[in-house]
C-alpha positions as CSV (number, residue, x, y, z in Angstrom):
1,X,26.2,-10.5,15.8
2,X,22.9,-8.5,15.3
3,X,20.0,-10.9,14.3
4,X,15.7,-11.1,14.0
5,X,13.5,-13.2,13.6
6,X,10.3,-13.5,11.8
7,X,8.1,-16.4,12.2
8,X,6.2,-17.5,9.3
9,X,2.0,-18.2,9.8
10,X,1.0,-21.7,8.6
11,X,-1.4,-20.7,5.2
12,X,1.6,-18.7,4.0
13,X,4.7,-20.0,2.2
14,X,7.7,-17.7,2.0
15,X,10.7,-17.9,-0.6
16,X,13.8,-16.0,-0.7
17,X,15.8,-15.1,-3.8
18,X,18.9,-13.4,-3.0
19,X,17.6,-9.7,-2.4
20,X,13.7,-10.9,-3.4
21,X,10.9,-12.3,-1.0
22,X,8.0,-14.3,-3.1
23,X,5.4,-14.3,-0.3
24,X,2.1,-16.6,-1.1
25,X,-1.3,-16.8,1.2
26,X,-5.0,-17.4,0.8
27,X,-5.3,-14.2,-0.4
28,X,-2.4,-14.1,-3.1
29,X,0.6,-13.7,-3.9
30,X,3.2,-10.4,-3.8
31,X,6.6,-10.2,-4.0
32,X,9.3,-7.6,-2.9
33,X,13.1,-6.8,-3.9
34,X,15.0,-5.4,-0.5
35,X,17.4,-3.1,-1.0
36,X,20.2,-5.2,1.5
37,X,24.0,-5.2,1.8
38,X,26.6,-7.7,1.1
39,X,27.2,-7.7,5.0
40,X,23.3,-9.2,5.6
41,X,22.5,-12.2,5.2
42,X,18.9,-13.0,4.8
43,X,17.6,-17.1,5.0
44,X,14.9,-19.1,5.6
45,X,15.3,-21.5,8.4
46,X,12.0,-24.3,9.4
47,X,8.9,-21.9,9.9
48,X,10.9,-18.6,10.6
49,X,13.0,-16.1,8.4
50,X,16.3,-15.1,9.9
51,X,17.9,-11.6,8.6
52,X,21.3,-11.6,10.9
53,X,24.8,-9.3,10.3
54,X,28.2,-9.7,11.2
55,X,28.3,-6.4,12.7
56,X,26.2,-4.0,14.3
57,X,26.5,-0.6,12.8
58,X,23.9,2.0,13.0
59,X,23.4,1.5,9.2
60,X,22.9,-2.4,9.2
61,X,20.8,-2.4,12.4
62,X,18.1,0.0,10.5
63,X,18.4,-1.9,7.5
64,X,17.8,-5.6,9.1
65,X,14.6,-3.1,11.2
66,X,13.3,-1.9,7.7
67,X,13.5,-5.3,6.0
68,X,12.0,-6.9,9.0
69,X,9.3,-4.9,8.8
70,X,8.6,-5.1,4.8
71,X,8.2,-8.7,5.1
72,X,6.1,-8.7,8.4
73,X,3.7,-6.3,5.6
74,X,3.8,-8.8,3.1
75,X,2.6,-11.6,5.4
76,X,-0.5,-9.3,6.9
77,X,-0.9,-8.8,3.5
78,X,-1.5,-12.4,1.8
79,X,-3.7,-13.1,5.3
80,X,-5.3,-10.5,6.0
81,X,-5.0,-7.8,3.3
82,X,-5.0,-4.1,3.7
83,X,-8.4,-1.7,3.0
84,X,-8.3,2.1,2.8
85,X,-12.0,4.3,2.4
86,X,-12.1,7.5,1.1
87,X,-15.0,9.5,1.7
88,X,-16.4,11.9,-1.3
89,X,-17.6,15.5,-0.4
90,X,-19.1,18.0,-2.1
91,X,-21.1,21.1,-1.3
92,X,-22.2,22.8,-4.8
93,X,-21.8,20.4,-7.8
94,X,-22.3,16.6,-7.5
95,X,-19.1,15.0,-8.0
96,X,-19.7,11.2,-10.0
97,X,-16.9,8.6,-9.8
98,X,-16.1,6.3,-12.0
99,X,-13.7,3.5,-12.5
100,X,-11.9,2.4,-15.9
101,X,-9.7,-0.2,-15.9
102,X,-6.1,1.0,-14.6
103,X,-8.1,4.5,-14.1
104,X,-10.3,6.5,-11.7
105,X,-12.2,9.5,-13.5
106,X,-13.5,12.2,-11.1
107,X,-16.6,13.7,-13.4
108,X,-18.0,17.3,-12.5
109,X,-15.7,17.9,-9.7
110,X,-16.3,21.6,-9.2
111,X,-18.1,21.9,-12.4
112,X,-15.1,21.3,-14.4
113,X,-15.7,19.4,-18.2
114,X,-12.5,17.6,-18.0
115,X,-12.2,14.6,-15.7
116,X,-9.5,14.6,-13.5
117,X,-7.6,11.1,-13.0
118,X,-6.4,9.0,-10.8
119,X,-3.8,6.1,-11.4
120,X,-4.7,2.3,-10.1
121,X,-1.3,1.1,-8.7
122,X,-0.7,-2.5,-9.4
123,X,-3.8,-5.2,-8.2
124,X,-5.6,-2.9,-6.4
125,X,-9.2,-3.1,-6.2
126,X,-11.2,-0.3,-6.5
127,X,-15.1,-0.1,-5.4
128,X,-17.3,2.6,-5.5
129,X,-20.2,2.4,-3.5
130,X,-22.4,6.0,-3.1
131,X,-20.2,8.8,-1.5
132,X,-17.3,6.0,-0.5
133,X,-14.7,4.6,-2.2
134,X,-12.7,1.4,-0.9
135,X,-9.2,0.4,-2.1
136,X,-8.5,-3.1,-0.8
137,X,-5.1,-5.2,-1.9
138,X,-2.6,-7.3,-0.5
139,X,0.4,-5.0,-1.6
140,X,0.1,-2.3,1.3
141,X,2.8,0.3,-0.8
142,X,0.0,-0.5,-4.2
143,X,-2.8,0.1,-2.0
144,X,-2.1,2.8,-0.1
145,X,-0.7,5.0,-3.3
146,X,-3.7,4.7,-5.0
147,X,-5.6,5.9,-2.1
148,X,-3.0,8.9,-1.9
149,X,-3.6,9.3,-5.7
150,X,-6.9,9.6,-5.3
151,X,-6.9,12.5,-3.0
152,X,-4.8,13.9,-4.7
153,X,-6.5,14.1,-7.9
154,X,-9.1,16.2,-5.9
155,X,-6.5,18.8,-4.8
156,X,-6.8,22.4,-5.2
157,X,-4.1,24.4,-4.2
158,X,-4.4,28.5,-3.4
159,X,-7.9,27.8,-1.6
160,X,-8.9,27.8,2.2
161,X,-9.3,24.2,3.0
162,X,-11.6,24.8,5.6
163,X,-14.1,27.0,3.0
164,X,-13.5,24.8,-0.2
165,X,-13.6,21.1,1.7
166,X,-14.8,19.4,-1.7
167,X,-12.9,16.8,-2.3
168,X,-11.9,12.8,-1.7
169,X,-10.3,12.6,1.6
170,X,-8.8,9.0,3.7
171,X,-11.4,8.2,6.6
172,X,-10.1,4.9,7.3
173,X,-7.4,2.5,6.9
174,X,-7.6,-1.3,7.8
């Protein structure tokens, strides 16, 4: 029998619903559907969650790992929550950044008219303050592909990266 253990902090409550984990905090709420077999079996047992197989296959064992560490995510994330900051550069023309509801507009990025945009994944926060931007959530897969969709909104391809660094790059996760 193959088995782990996740103990659960006391601000957070944790509920299981077959395949989906409802995790609350001080900080909200997020849930998450695992993608688990009929051959794990995933409860909640006192203050700790228990994902445990039958067997131990190669297959099960990196499952039970991967869920494991999905919830141990969603916990840091309702205590804690996750921040990424993106640093704006620019050499020639100014680039302005501006957020719109579900949207980040990148204005005058290389002296182009048309904005280019950037999706807000889910309820991320977005601030921009001067030449930094700061993404902040408690969903760490909603946080961090807005950051990647930023930077990539600022993404020229067929250039020398290390001529042309304009741009909104990661600097820092937390």
């Amino acid at each position: 029998m193959y088995s782990k253990e996740i103990s659960i902090p006391e601000k957070v409550s944790v509920e299981i619903l077959n395949n989906k984990v409802i995790v609350s905090g001080p900080k909200g709420q997020v849930e998450k559907r695992l993608e688990l077999t009929a051959e794990i079996k995933m409860e909640k047992k006192d203050n700790k969650i228990i994902i445990s197989s039958e067997k131990e296959r190669r297959e099960i064992k990196s499952l039970i790992g991967t869920s494991t560490a999905h919830i141990k995510n969603l916990i840091e994330g309702v205590t804690k929550g996750f921040t990424y900051k993106l640093k704006v550069v620019f050499s020639h023309f100014p680039i302005q950044v501006k957020v719109e509801k579900d949207k980040v507009l990148f204005l005058n990025f290389l002296g182009e008219r048309i904005p280019r945009v950037a999706k807000i994944v889910g309820k991320t926060e977005v601030k921009v303050e001067g030449q930094e931007i700061i993404v902040s959530g408690v969903d760490l897969e909603a946080v961090g592909q807005t950051a990647s969709n930023l930077e990539l909104a600022t993404r020229r391809t067929g250039y020398d990266k290390k001529i042309f660094q304009d741009g909104c790059y990661i600097s820092s996760r937390e």
